[in-house]
N, C-alpha and C positions, 0 to 999 in steps of 0.2 A: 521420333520421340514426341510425346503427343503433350503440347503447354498446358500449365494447369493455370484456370482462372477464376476464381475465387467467386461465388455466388453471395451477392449483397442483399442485407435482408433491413431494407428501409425501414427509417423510425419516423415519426411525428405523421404529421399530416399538409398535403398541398393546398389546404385552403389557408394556411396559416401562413405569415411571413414573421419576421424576427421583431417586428414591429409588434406584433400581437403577443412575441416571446416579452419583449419589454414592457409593456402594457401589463403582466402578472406580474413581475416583480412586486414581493410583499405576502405577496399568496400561498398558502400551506395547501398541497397539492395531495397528504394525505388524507387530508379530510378528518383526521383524528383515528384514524385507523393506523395500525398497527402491527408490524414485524416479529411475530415472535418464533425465536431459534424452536428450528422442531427437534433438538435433543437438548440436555442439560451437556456441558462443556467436559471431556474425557478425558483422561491420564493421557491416552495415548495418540489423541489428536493433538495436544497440546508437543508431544514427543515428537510427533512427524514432523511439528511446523518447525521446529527447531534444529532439527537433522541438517536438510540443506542449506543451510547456513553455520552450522557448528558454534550456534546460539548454547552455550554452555554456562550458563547462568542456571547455578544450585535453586534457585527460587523454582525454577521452571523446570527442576527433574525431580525434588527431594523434597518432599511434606514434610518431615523433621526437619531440615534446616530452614525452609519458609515459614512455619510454627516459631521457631525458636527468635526469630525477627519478627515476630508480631502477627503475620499474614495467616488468617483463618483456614487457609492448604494450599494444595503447590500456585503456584502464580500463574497467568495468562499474560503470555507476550503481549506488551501496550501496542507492538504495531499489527496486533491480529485480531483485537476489538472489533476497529471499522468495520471488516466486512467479514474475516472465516469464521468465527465464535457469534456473531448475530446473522448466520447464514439461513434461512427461511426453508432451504431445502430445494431437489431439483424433480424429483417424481417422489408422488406415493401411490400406494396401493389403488385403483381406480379411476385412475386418472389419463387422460389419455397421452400419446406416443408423444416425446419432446423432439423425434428425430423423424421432422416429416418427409424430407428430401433421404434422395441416397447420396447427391453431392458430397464427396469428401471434406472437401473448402468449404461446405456451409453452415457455420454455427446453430446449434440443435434449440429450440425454441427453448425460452426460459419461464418461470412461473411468473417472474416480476418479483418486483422487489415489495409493494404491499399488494392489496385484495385485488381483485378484478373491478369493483365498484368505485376501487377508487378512482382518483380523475387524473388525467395525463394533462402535463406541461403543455399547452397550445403552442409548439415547435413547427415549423416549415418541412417538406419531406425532406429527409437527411440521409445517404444509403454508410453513412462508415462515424464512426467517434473512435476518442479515447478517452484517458482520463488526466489530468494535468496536473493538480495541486492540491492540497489541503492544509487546515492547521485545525490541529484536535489542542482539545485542554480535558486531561484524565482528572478522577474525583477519586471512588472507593474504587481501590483493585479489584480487580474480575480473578476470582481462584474457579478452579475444578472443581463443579458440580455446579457452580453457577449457570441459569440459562438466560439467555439478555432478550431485552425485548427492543426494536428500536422506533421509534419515535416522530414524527414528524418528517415532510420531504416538501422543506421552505424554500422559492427560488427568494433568490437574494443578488444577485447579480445576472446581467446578460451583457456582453460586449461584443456584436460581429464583426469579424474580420475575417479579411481572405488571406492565407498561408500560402508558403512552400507547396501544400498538399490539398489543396482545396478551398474550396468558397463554406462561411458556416458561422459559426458564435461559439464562445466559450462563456458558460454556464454555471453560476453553483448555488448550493446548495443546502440549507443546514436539515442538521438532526443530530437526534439525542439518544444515546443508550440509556438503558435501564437494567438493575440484577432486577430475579424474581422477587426481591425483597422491595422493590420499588424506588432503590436507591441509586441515585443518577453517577453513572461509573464513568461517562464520557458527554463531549459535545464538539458537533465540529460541523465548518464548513468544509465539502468537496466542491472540485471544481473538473467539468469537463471540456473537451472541444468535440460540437457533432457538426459534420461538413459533408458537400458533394465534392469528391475526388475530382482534381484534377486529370484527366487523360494524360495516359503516361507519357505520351509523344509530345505533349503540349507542356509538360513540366520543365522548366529552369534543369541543367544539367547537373546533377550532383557528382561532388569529385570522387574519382575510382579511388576506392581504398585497393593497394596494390598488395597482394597476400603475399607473406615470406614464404620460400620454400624450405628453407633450414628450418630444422626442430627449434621452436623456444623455449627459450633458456628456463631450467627447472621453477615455479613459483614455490618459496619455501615460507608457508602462512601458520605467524605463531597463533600455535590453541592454550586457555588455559583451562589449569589443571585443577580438578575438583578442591583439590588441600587448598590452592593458591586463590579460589573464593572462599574458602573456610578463616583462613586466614591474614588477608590481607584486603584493605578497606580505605576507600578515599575519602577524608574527610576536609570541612570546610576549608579549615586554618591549612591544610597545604596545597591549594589551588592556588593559582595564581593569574592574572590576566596576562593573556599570550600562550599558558598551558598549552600543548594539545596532546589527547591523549593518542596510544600506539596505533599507527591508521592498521587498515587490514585490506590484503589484494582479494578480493573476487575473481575467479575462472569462470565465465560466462558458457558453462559447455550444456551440451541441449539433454543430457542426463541430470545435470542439478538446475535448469531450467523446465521439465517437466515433476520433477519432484516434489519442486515450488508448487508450481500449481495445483497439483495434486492432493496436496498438506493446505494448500489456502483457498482451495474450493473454485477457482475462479479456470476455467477452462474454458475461454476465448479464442478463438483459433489464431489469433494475430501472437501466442502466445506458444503455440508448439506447431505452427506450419510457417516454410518460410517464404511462400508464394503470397500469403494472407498476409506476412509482418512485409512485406513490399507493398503490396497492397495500399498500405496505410506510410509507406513512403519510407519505412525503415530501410536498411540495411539486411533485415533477416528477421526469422521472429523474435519478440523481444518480451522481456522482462515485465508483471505486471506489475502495479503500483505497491500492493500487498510485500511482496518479494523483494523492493527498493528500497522500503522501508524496516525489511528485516535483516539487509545490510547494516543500516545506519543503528539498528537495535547490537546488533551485535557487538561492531565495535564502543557503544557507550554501555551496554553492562556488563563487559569486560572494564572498564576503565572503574567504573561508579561501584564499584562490587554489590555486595547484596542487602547493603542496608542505604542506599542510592535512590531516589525513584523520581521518575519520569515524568514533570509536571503540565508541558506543552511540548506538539511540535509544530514547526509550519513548513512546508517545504513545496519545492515548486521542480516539476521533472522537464529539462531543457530540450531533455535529448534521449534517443531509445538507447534501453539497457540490452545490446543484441547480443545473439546468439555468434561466440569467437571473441566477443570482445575482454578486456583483464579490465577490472574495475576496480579503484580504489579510494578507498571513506575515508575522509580524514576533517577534523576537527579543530577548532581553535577557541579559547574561551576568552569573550569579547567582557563577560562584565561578573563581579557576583556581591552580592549584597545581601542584606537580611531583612525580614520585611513580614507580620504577625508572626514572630514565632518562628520560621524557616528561614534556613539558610538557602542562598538560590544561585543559583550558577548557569550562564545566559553563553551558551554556544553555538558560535558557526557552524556548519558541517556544510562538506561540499563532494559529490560524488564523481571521479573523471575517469576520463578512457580514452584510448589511443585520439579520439574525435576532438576531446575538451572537455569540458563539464559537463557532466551528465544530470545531474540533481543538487540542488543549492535549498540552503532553508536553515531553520535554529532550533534548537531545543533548550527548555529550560527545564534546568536538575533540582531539586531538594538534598542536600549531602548532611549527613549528622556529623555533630559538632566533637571532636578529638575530647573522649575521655582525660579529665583531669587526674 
């Protein structure tokens, strides 16, 4: 049997140290140039990304019932803003081959996220990253036929440190969406870690997770039913502090972990190979950031029904979302008050798996006030 070992395709540069990374804090590394979606946003892309996850919020299938709440047509998932619906695209016509190796394990070269002219982060060489954190603050929903353009690529933070998995910094980031109407629909800082791997014989030992042989017990995950957003609706005056709304179990199996990816554009190899999610020190390949967060979408627009929305999130990923693991979202509401006009409702959410928590962070809701 012949080992598979993942071919690393280094980022920054080795005349830079993390000192030089710190040293740009402050600097918009776009240069003013700009990200724009090379389609306008599609019924049936917005359809994909909510299949694996049985994201069944009426907003996000039915242009008549998102119409009738106010929204110009069907909705676009808040957690698919950041990156599938401002996606830049991966080849076009005349351009040359993104897959310059035949290495299986080796992620196929990508356009970038803005121009070529623009300027790179003065980073240290780095052969692996991921992604850690973020906290967006949404403005004017994003519907279907919107196309976004995104904005800015501000460092704003640098802190190096050496991990479990390597020597490196974690990184972030702001920017800003925009619809083609020039109306600012989001803003957020990301955060990442880029690091040289520790050699696997030189790593700290990680505990064997011991796999059951007996079948597991059936996972029985309630869906709701189109009438039951038609008809039922959370409002302020019955929230209460300590709330939490119905958590929802996730089946981490590597059919609705390629699906994900598939529907949110992001095709990383640490994400459908499990030589590549070890690699990076998982357990197996793992779940991208996109896809963690359309967990936590789902169980809150099930709760918040369709006249709910989603005013910030922030959240931080502890731990990989891997492939075998039952994942489950669960919430608690810490605060709500009223404040220009909105009612707001400030919750916990925390993501765990057989390991512990997996993903921790808060969101804050706007809920309409119970007809008199």
């Amino acid at each position: 049997m012949v080992e598979e070992k993942q071919v690393l395709r280094p980022r920054g540069n080795p005349k830079y140290t993390w000192d030089d990374t710190i040293a740009a804090i402050g600097q918009d590394f776009s240069e003013g140039r700009e990200l724009v979606a090379q389609e306008a946003i599609a019924y049936n892309d917005v359809v994909r990304y909510c299949e694996p996850w049985e994201i069944g919020n009426l907003l996000y299938w039915d242009e008549k019932v998102a119409k009738q709440v106010g929204y110009r047509g069907v909705v676009v998932p808040w957690s698919a803003i950041k990156q599938t619906f401002s996606y830049g695209g991966f080849w076009r016509p005349g351009e040359p081959t993104r897959f310059l190796v035949q290495d299986n394990l080796n992620a196929a070269a990508n356009t970038g996220v803005f121009s070529p002219e623009a300027r790179e982060i003065p980073m240290p060489l780095s052969a692996q990253g991921f992604y850690t954190d973020m906290k967006i603050e949404f403005f004017e929903p994003v519907v279907v036929g919107d196309q976004l353009t995104r904005r800015g690529n501000k460092l704003v933070n640098v802190r190096p440190r050496k991990t479990a998995v390597g020597d490196g910094a974690f990184t972030n980031r702001e920017s800003e969406w925009y619809n083609q109407r020039g109306e600012l629909v989001a803003r957020g800082v990301e955060g990442a870690y880029a690091f040289n791997p520790i050699p696997q014989k030189d790593r700290e030992p990680r505990p064997v997770r011991k796999e059951s042989t007996a079948p597991p017990p059936p996972t029985t995950v309630r869906t709701k039913s189109p009438e039951a957003f038609k008809t039922q609706q959370l409002y302020y005056e019955d929230v209460r502090v300590g709330d939490e709304p119905p958590p929802v179990t996730f089946n981490m199996t590597i059919q609705r972990m390629v699906m994900s990816a598939g529907a949110n554009r992001d095709f990383a190899i640490i994400h459908h190979n499990t030589a590549a999610g070890r690699s990076s020190g998982a357990p197996n390949m793992y779940l991208n950031n996109v896809s963690t967060l359309a967990m936590w979408e789902r169980v809150i627009s099930d709760w918040i029904g369709i006249r709910g929305r989603v005013k910030t999130v922030e959240f931080r990923i502890t731990t990989f979302h891997a492939a075998g693991d039952v994942v489950t979202v669960k919430g608690q509401v810490k605060k709500k008050w009223q404040e220009n006009g909105q009612n707001l409702i400030n919750l916990d959410m925390n993501s765990e798996h057989s390991r512990g928590s997996c993903m921790v962070g808060s969101v804050v809701i706007a809920l309409p006030s119970r007809p008199s």
